[in-house]
N, C-alpha and C positions, 0 to 999 in steps of 0.2 A: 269484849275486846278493849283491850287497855288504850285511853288515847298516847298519845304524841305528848302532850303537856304531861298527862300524871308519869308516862315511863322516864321522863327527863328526872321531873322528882325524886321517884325513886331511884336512880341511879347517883341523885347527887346525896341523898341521903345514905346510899354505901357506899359511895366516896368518902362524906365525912366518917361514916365506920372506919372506915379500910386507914384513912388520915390519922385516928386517935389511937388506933390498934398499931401502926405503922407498919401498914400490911406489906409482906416479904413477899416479895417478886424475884423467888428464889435470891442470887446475889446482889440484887441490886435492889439498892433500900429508895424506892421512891414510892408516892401513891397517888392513886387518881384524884383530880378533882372536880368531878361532876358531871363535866362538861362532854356531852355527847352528840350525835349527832345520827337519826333514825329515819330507817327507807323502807316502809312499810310494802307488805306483799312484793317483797324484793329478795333477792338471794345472790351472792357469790359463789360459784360456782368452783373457781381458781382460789389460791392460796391456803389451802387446807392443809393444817397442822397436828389437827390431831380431829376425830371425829365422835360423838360419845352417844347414847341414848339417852335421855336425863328426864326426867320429872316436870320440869316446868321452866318458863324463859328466867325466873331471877338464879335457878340455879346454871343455867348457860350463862351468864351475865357474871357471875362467882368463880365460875371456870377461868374464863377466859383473866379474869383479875389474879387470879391464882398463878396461871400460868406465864412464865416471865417472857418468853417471844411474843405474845398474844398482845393485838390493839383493838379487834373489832371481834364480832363474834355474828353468825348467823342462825336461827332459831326456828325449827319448821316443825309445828306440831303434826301430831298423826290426827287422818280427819275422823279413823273409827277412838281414838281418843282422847280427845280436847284439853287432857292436862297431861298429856305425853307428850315427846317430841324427840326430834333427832337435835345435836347440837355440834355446829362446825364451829372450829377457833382460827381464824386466820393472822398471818404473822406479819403483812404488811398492809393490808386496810388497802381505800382507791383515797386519794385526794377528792373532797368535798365536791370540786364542780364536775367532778366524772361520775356523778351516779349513774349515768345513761351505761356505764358496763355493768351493771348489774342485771342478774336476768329476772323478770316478770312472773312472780309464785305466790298465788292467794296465801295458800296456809305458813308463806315464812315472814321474817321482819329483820334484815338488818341495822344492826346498831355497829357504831366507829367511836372507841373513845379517842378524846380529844385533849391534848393537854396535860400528859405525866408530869407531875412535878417532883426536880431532883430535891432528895431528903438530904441527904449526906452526901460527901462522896469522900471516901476512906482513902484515895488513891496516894502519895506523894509525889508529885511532880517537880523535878530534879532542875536546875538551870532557866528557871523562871517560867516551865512549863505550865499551861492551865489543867486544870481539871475539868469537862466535862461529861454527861452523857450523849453517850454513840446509839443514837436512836437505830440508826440502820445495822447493828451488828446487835445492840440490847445490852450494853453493859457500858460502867465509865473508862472513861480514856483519860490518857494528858496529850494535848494538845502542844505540840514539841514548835518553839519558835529555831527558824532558819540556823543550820548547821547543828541542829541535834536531834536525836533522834534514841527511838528504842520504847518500850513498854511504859518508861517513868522518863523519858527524855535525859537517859544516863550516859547516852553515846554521844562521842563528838563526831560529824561526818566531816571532814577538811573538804570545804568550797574555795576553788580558784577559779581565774580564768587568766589565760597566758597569752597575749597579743603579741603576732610575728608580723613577717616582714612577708607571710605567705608564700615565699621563694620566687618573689621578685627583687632582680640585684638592678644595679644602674640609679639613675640621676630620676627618674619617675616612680612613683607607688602602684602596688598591687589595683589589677584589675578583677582581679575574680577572689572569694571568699574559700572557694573549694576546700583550702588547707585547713579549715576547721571542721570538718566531719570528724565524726566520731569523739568532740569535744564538748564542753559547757559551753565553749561559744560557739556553735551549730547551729543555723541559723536566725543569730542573733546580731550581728555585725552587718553593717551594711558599707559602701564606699564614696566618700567624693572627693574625683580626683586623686587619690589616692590613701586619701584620710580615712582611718577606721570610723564608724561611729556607733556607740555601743549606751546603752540605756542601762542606768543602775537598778539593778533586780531587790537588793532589801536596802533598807535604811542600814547603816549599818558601820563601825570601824575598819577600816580595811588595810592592809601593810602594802604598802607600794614600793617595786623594786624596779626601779627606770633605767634603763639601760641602753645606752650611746653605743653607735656602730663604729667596729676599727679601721684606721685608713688602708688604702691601698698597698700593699708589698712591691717590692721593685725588686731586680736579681743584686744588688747591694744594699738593700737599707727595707727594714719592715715600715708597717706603719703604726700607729701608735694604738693604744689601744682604746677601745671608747670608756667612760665613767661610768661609774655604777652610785645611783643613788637609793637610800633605802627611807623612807618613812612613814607614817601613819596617818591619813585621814579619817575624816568621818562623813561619807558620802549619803546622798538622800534617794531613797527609791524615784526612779522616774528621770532623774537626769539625767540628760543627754553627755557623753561625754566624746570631744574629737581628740585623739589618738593618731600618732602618727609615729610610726616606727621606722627608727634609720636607719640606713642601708650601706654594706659595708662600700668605701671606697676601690674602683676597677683598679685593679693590678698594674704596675709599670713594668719594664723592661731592665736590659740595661744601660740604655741608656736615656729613658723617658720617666719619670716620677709616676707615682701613684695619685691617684682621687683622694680626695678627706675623707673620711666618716661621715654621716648620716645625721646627726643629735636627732633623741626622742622624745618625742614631747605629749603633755595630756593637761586639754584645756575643757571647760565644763559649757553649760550651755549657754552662758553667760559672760561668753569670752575671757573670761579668768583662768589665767595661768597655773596650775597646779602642781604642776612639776616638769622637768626636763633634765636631760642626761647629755654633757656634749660628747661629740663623736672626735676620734684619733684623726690625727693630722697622716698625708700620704708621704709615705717613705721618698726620700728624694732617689734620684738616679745617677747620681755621679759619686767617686768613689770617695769625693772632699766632700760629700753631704751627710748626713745626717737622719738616722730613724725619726720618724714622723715624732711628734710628740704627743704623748697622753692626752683622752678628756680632761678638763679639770674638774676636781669636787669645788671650786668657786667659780661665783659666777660670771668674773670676767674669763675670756680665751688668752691663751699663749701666742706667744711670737709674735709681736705688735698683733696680741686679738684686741676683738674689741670689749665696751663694757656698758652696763647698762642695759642689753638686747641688744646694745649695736650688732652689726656686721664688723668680719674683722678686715685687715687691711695689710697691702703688700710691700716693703720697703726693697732696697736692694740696691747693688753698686752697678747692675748693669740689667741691657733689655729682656724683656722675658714673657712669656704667656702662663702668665699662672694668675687664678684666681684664687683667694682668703675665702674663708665659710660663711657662710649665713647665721644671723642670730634671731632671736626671736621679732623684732620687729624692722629688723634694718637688714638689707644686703651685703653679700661680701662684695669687695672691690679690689680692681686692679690695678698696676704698677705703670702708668705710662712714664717709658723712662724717660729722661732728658737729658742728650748729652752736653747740650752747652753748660746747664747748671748741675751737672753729676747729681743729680734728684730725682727723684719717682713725683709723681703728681698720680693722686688720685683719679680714680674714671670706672663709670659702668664699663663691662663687659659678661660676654656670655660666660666666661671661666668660673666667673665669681656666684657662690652658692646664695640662693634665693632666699628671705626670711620665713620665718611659720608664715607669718600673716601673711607674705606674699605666696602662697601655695607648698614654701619648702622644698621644691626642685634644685638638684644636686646641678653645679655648673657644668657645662659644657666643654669638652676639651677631646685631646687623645685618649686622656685619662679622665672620665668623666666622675665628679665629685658623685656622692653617693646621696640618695633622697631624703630627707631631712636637714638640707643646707651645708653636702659637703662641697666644698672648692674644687674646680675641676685643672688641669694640666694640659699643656701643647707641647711642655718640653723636659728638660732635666729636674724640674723643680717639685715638689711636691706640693697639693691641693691641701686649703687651709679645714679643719675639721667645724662641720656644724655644730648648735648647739642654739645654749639661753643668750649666750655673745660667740660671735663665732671666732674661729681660732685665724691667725694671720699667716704670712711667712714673709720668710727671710730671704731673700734670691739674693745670693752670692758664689763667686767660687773664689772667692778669698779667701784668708785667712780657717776658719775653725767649719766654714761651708756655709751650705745651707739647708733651712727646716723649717716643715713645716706644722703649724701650731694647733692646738685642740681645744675645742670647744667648750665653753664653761656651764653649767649646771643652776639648775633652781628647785627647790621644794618651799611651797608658800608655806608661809607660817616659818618658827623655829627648829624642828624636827625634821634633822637630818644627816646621811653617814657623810662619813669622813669621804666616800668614793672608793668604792675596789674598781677593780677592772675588767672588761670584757673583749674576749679577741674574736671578733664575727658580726653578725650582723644584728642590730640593735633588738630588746625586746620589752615587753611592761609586766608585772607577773602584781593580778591582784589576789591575794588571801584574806579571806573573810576571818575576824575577829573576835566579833561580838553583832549582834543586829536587836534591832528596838523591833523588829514589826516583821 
């Protein structure tokens, strides 16, 4: 009986055979290198592939190298005789520290080769795809990086993910995720207070299209409609990203104004501003007022908006309950009139839309601003639209009326559109690019 030591030997000596020969495992050109690993008066009972009568164990040991699904091979001589045997090829072997599945058989000896090494691999792999071998299948592969896919990584799969407003409307953000079943972002978004928060999956370019929620409608005057901003980052697998999607401005009457817009905003986990979309100013409600005015594609707001992230602010030739939008890190504010000095003075109230940093809650009113810092109404006047600076108004019924203003826009970095327009409620739409990993 052969020991443990000499059959290692010889196994590593038709390894280097099988190496110089560059023994064909059917289509895939790799060969053994020596390295085995043997369980004497042992047998596998399971994973039989093929089963042969054969002459002696080097020639069970030849088979099984012959044979391209084969890693192990098991070898039970006949005891009437001693240089006959039965010989099984098995196609997945046990992992080393499992030898205890093996079953207990004087006349057999299992052996597990260990360690194929790829020869070649003939494959092309298309779009920075790798090449290796698919030990679990027995043949090479390309290993397809994120959005491609196919035999050589020759297809492109379009990966997005589209963040909504969930179909929560009003001055507060969604409470539940529900609205994404059946999406890429199913079960992957979580909430606080209203704010999405979503973890980046590849490293990768990404086209980002941010999109501002429109103001309120009145039965004489729309509201304006939110910005559309479009550009390109290059986000990092693993960050955290907070997400906040506007929400369109409540409808007026007519004779009450509408809420502002929403502005959408998407900060990283490092409180870094990365982009934002302001939301349309609300339709006034008197027939001398004026449709809400647009987001802006810059970053200050309309109609005494503010600038900088300010909040915007309310001017006017007489008393009024309207609150200007929220910007990214300032509040909108309100008009206390004065009639001694026919001037508005500045002042908190609940009307005026809340900043990002401050939570982003739409103001309070009859017409309540919409969540992402739009300006909210008590009266004919329409609510100032949120945003990067929020948008203002104008409380008059003088002259040309009144309007109210929209919120202004940010994409960090240079790379950015001009602003199209959206009429409803705000949304983020990311398309994958290109990805490193």
């Amino acid at each position: 009986m052969l020991t443990s030591k000499v059959i290692v030997v010889i196994f590593a000596l038709i390894g280097n055979l099988a190496r110089c020969s560059c023994w064909d495992r059917a289509t895939n050109a790799r060969y053994f290198d020596g390295a085995v690993f043997v369980r004497h008066k042992s047998a596998l009972k399971t994973d039989i592939i093929r089963k042969m009568k054969i002459v002696s164990e080097i020639k069970c040991s030849q088979a099984c190298l012959s044979e391209n699904s084969c890693v192990a091979h098991t070898y039970c001589r006949t005891p009437s005789s001693p240089d006959k045997g039965t010989c099984y090829l098995h196609q997945n072997g046990i992992p080393e520290d499992e030898a205890r599945v093996l079953d207990k058989k004087d006349e057999c000896i299992y052996q597990q080769y260990i360690g194929f090494i790829e020869a070649t691999c003939t494959r092309q792999c298309n779009n920075k795809g790798k090449c290796f071998y698919d030990y679990s299948n027995k043949q090479y592969s390309c290993r397809c990086i994120p959005s491609h896919f196919g035999t050589y990584c020759e297809k492109v799969q379009a990966i997005s993910f589209r963040f909504t407003n969930l179909g929560k409307q009003g001055n507060c953000g969604p409470t539940s995720t529900s609205g994404y079943a059946n999406t890429t972002l199913h079960g992957k978004v979580t909430l606080d207070k209203g704010i999405q928060l979503w973890t980046v999956p590849f490293s990768a370019f990404y086209t980002l299209t941010v999109a501002g929620a429109s103001g309120g409608k009145t039965t004489m005057h729309s509201g304006g409609h939110g910005t559309v901003v479009i550009g390109i980052l290059q986000l990092t697998k693993g960050t955290q990203l907070r997400i906040l999607i506007g929400q369109r401005g409540v409808k007026g009457t007519s004779v009450a104004g509408g809420g502002g817009g929403g502005g959408t905003f998407v900060e990283d986990d490092n409180y870094n501003l990365l982009a934002a979309a302001g939301g349309g100013g609300g339709g006034g409600g008197q027939i001398t007022s004026k449709d809400g005015d647009d987001g802006q594609a810059s970053k200050n707001g309309s109609v005494f908006g503010g600038f900088q992230g300010l909040g915007g602010t309310v001017r006017g030739t007489e008393i009024n309950s309207v609150g200007a939008g929220g910007g990214f890190h300032g509040n909108g504010t309100c008009c206390l009139f004065s009639t001694a000095t026919n001037a508005c003075v500045f002042h908190k109230c609940q009307q005026g839309g809340l900043s990002f940093l401050n939570g982003g809650f739409g103001g309070t009113g009859n017409g309540d601003g919409g969540f992402g810092g739009g300006g909210a109404t008590s009266d004919h006047f329409g609510g100032g639209g949120g945003g990067y600076s929020g948008g203002g108004v104008h409380a008059t019924s003088l002259g040309s009326g009144s309007q109210a203003g929209g919120g202004g826009s940010f994409f960090i970095g240079n790379v950015k559109s001009e602003g199209g327009r959206n009429n409803g409620d705000g949304y983020l739409l990311l398309e994958l690019k290109s990805s490193s990993n």
